[in-house]
N, C-alpha and C positions, 0 to 999 in steps of 0.2 A: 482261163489264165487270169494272171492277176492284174489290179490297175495299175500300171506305172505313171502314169499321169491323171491329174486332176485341175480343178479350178483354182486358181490359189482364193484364200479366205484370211481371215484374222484367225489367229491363235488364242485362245480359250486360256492362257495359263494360271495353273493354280500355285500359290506363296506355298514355297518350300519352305522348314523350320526345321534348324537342327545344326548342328556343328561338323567339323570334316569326319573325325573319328570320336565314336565313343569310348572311354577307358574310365575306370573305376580312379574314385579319390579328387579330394576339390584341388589339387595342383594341376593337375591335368585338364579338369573344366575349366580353370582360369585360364588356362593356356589359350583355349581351344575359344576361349568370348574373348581375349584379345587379338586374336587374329582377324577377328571382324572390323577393326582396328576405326570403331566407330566412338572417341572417348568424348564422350557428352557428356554433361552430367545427369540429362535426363534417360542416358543409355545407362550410366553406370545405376542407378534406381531401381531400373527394370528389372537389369540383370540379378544385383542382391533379391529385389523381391521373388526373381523366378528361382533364383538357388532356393530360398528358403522354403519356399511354395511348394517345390517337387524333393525336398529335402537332397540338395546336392545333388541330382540327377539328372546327366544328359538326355534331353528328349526329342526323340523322335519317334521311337516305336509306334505302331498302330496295329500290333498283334499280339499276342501275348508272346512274353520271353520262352523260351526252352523249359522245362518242368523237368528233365535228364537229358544227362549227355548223350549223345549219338554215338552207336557204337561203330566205329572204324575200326575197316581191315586194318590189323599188325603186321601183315609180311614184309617183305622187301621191297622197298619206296618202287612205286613205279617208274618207269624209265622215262628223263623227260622228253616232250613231244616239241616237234617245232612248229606243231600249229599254235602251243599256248604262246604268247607274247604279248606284250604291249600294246594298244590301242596308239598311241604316241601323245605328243604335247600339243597337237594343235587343236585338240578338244579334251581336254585336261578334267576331270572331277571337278564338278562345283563345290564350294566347299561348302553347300548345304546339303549334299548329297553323301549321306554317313552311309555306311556299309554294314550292316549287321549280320556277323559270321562267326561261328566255333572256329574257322579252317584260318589260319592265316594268312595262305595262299590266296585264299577266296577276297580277304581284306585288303590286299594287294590290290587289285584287280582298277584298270582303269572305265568308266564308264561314259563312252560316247556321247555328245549331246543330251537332251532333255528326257531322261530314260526313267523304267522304274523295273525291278527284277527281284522275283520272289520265286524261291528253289525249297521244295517243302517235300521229308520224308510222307508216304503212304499213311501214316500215322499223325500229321501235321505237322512233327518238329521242323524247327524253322532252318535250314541247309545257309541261307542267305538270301538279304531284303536289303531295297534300297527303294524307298520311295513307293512304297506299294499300298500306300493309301490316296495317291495320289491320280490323280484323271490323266489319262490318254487317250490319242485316236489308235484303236487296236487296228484298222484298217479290217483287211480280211478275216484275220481273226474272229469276226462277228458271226463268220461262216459257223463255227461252232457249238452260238446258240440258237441259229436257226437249224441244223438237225439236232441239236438237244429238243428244242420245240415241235420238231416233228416227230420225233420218237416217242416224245410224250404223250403227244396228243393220238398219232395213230400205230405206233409199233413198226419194228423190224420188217412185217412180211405185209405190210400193207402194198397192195398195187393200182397204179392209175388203170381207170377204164376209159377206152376209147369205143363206140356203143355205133355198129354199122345198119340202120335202118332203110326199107323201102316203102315208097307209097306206090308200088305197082304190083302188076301179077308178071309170072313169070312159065314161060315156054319150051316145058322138059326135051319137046323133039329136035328145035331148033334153038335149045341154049341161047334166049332174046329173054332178058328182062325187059318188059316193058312199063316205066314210068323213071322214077330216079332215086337215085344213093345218095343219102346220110347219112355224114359221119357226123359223131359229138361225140367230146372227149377232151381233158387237158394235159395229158402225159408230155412231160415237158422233154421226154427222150426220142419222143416218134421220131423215125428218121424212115432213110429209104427202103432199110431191108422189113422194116415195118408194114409200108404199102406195099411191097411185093407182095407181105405176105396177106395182104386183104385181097389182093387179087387171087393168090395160089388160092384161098378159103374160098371163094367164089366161083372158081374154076372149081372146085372140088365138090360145089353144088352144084355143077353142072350150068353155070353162068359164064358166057364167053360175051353178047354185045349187052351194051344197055342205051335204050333209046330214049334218054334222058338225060337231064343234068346229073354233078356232080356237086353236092352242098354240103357246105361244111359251119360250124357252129364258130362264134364272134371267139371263143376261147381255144381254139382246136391249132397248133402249132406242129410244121415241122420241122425238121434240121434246121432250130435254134431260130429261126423266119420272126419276126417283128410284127409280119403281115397275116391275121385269117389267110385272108385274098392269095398272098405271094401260095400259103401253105395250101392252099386248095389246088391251087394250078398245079403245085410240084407235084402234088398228091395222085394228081389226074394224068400227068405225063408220066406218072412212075407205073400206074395201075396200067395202061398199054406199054406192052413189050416196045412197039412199032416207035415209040417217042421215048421210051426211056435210055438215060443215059450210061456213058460207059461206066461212071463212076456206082451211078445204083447198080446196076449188076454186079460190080467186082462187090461191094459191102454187101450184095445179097447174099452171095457165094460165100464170104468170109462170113457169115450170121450160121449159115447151114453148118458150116465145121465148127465152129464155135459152140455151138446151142447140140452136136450132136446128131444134125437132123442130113449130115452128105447122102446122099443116097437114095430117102426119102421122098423126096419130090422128083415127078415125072414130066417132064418137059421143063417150057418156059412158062412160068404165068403172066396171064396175060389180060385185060377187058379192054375193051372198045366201047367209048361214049360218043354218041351222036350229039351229047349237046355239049353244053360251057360246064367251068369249074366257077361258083362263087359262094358266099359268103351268107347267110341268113339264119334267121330263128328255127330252129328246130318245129316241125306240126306236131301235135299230140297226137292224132292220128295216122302213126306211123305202127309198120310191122317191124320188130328186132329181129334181124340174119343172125348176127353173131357179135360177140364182144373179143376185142383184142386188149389185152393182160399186158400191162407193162411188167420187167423185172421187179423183183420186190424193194422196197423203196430204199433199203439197205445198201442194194449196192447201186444206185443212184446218188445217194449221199457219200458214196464212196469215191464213185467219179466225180463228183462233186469237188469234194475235199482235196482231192490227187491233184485236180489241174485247176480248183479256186474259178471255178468256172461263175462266172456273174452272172448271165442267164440263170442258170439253175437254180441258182440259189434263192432269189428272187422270184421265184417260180414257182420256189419250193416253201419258200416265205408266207405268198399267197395263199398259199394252201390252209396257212392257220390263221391267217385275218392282216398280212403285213408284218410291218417292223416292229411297228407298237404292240400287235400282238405278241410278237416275239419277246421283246423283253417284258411282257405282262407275264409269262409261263417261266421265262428264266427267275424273274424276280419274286414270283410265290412259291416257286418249286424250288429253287436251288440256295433260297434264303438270302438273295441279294439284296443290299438295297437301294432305293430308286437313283438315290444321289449318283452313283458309284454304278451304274448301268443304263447309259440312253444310248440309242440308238435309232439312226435316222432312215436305213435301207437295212435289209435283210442280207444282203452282199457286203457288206462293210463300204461299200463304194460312198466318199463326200464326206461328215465330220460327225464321227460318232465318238463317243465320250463313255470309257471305263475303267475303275481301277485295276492293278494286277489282282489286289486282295479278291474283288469282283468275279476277274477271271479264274482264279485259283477255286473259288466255291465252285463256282460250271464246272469245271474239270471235273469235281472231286463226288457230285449229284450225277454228271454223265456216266460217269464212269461207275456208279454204284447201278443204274439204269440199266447200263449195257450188261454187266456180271449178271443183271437179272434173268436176262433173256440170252445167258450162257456166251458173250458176246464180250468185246475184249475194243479200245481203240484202234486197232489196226484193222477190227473189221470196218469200219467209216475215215480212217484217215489213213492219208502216207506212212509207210516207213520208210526211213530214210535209207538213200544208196539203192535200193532194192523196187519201190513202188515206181512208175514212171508220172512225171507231174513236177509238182514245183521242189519236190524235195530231192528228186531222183539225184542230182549229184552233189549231194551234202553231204556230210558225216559216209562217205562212200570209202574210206579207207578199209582196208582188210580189218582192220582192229576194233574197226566202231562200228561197220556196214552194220544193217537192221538192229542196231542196239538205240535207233530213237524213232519214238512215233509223235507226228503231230500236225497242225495248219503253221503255215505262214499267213504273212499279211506284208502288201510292198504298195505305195503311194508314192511316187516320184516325188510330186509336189507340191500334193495339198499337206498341210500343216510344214511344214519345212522339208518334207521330205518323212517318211516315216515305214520301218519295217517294225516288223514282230513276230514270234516265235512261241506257242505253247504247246503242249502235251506233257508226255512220260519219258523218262529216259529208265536204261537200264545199265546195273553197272553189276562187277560182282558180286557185289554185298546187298542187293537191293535194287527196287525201283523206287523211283524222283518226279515229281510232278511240278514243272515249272511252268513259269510267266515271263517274257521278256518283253516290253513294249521301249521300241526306238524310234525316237522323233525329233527333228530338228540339225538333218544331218541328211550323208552321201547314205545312198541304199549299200551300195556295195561294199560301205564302211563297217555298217552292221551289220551287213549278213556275215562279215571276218569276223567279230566280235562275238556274237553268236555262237558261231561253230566253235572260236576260242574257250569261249565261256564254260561251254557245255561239258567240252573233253578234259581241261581244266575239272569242272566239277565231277566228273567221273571218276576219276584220276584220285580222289581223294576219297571216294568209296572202292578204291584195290581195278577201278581199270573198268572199261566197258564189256559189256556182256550183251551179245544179240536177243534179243526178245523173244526170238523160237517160232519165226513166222516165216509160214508157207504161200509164198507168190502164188496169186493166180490170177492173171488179166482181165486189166479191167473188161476188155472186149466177150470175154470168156463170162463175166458177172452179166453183164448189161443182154447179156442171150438167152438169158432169165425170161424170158415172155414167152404167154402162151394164148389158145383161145379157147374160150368156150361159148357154150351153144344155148340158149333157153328150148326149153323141151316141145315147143314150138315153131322153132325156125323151120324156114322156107324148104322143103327139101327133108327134113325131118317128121312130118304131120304121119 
């Protein structure tokens, strides 16, 4: 889930430059430098020298202009909606915050607090920008370059190992392991139906007691646990039937139908350890039982993204060297640069600093990444109305449901408050890769805005269009695990 609160900090702001509306012709720039209605004589100086400098040119751009017109549906105007409306008066457009748009609907448009918004055809043409050179905290959003960076670094089908070793011998007639179990592993999803199923694989070797501890490695996590310690003890209560609880059996039961496996397993699994559950270095001289196979890292980043899970992500973060690693691989790979991409956590959680422009590259590298490996945004993020997670009741109307995929990002309070909004949209005419970063404001103010925004900017490519995506839960993904054996294991010789 996402963080709706923070520590409050200072604000980082960066000087905005630029006029309310740009429009062609020096009557209308003169209009637009008296409304700043600062008449100095060392203001009126500046201004002639910057007309003459940029030859009579409002400035703001920070992208290149349009190179051709975008071609818009001609049919019959869509029907208006009554989600598009007004943001209202009491956070008004700053008048340095110009609007750049073909649509002039889109130029209409009011923009909440200390915003910046860049809507960019598949192609690059510019849809509409407003400040998109400018730094934001994208909050969660950051989520997006930490599986950009894991995808890069290891691929779609990569999986955590979690690695089950004995330092004892074991007793075919009387099912008594005798010495102790080691686990090591950091699969950030291990949960309970997980240790069942070390136990089921043990019982399958014909392992029912072990008359030993249970240890587990300084990195080894279950069910999200903070603690080695805490995840060893759960580990050890789940692996005896006789102490596990109601809740691990019911998610054992629902893993079996899920993953396919109803039927499959015979009885209860079950082991009995005579000694403790704790925490230590793994021995080198150990024997391997078996390896438990997380889902493939795909749809971990999927759960991920669905409910902006801060564990995970951070976890998943680690896995390529932190935060700073992360935007080291955003910013040689996706051609960012360092100005315009820091980041201080792998989670977006606390103050991280990026332009839309910034984010619009990520999108635009991710997304050529994924097509590589036949792979599409919706296989790692939300679609809207349809995915269950932060997006599930967005853009959920009959008209728009799964015509948007993407992350949020929500901070209650650090930076003034701050949401955000990126991925793909889809409309009749096309798909849309936008950037919304909102800060300085009610969350719930710009999540309206947002939704407004979006359906607004569909609306002028002939109406939303669903994206063509086939649900299938995340419980259903994440059942993705499997094990295997070194050709040596216990029971195997």
């Amino acid at each position: 889930m996402e963080q709706m609160t923070s520590k409050s900090g200072i604000f980082e702001s960066a000087t905005q430059v630029g006029v309310a509306r740009a429009c062609p012709g020096l009557s209308c720039q003169v209009s637009a430098i008296r409304m700043l209605n600062r008449p100095t004589k060392t203001l009126n100086f500046v201004i002639l020298a910057l007309l003459f400098s940029t030859g009579f040119a409002v400035a703001q751009d920070v992208r290149p202009p349009l190179t051709q017109d975008i071609q818009v549906y001609r049919g019959p105007d869509p029907s208006p909606t009554p989600l598009v409306q007004k943001t209202g008066s009491s956070n008004p457009v700053p008048a340095t915050s110009a609007i750049r748009t073909m649509f002039p609907a889109l130029a209409e448009v009011s923009i909440p607090g200390y915003s910046g918004v860049l809507v960019e055809t598949l192609k690059g043409e510019v849809v509409m920008e407003s400040n998109s050179g400018l730094l934001f905290n994208p909050a969660s959003n950051v989520k997006i370059a930490t599986a950009y960076a894991v995808l890069k670094t290891f691929g779609p089908e990569f999986r955590f190992m979690t690695n089950v070793y004995t330092d004892g011998t074991f007793d075919r007639s009387t099912g008594v392991l005798n010495g102790n179990i080691y686990v090591s592993g950091k699969d950030p999803v291990f949960g309970y139906e997980h240790g069942v199923t070390i136990a089921n694989e043990l019982n399958r070797m014909g392992v029912r007691t072990v008359t030993g501890d249970l240890v587990v490695t300084d990195n080894f996590v279950m069910n999200y646990a903070g603690s080695p310690l805490v995840s060893a003890q759960t580990l050890l209560s789940t692996l005896d039937a006789s102490n596990r609880t109601p809740a691990a059996t019911r998610i054992w039961l629902n893993f079996l139908t899920n993953s396919g496996r109803a039927g499959q397993v015979s009885g209860v699994p079950s082991v009995t350890f005579t000694g403790k559950a704790y925490s230590q270095p793994i021995p080198s001289d150990l024997h391997l039982l078996f390896t438990h196979e997380s889902a493939p890292i795909k749809e971990i980043l999927k759960a991920t993204l669905c409910y902006s899970n801060n564990f995970l992500a951070e976890r998943l973060g680690d896995l390529v060297g932190g935060a700073y690693a992360v935007a080291r691989i955003v910013q040689l790979n996706a051609n960012v640069p360092a100005n315009e991409f820091s980041i201080a956590t792998s989670s977006g959680l606390g103050y991280n600093r990026v332009t839309p422009n910034a984010m619009m590259s990520l999108l635009r590298s991710l997304r050529d990444d994924l097509a590589r490996y036949k792979m599409t945004y919706a296989d790692i993020m939300p679609v809207a109305g349809i995915d269950k997670g932060t997006l599930e009741g967005r853009f959920d109307e009959d008209f728009s449901r799964g015509s948007l995929v993407g992350k949020t990002g929500t901070m209650g309070n650090t930076d003034g408050g701050v949401s955000a909004l990126a991925g793909e949209v889809n409309t009749k005419n096309g798909r849309l890769l936008f950037v919304i970063f909102n800060q300085h404001g009610g969350v719930a103010k710009f999540r309206s805005f947002q939704n407004n925004l979006m359906t607004l900017v569909q609306n002028q490519f002939g109406g939303p269009m669903p994206l063509g995506y086939s649900v299938e839960s995340l419980d259903a993904r994440l059942a993705r695990s499997r094990v295997s054996y070194p050709s040596t294991a216990l029971g195997n010789e």
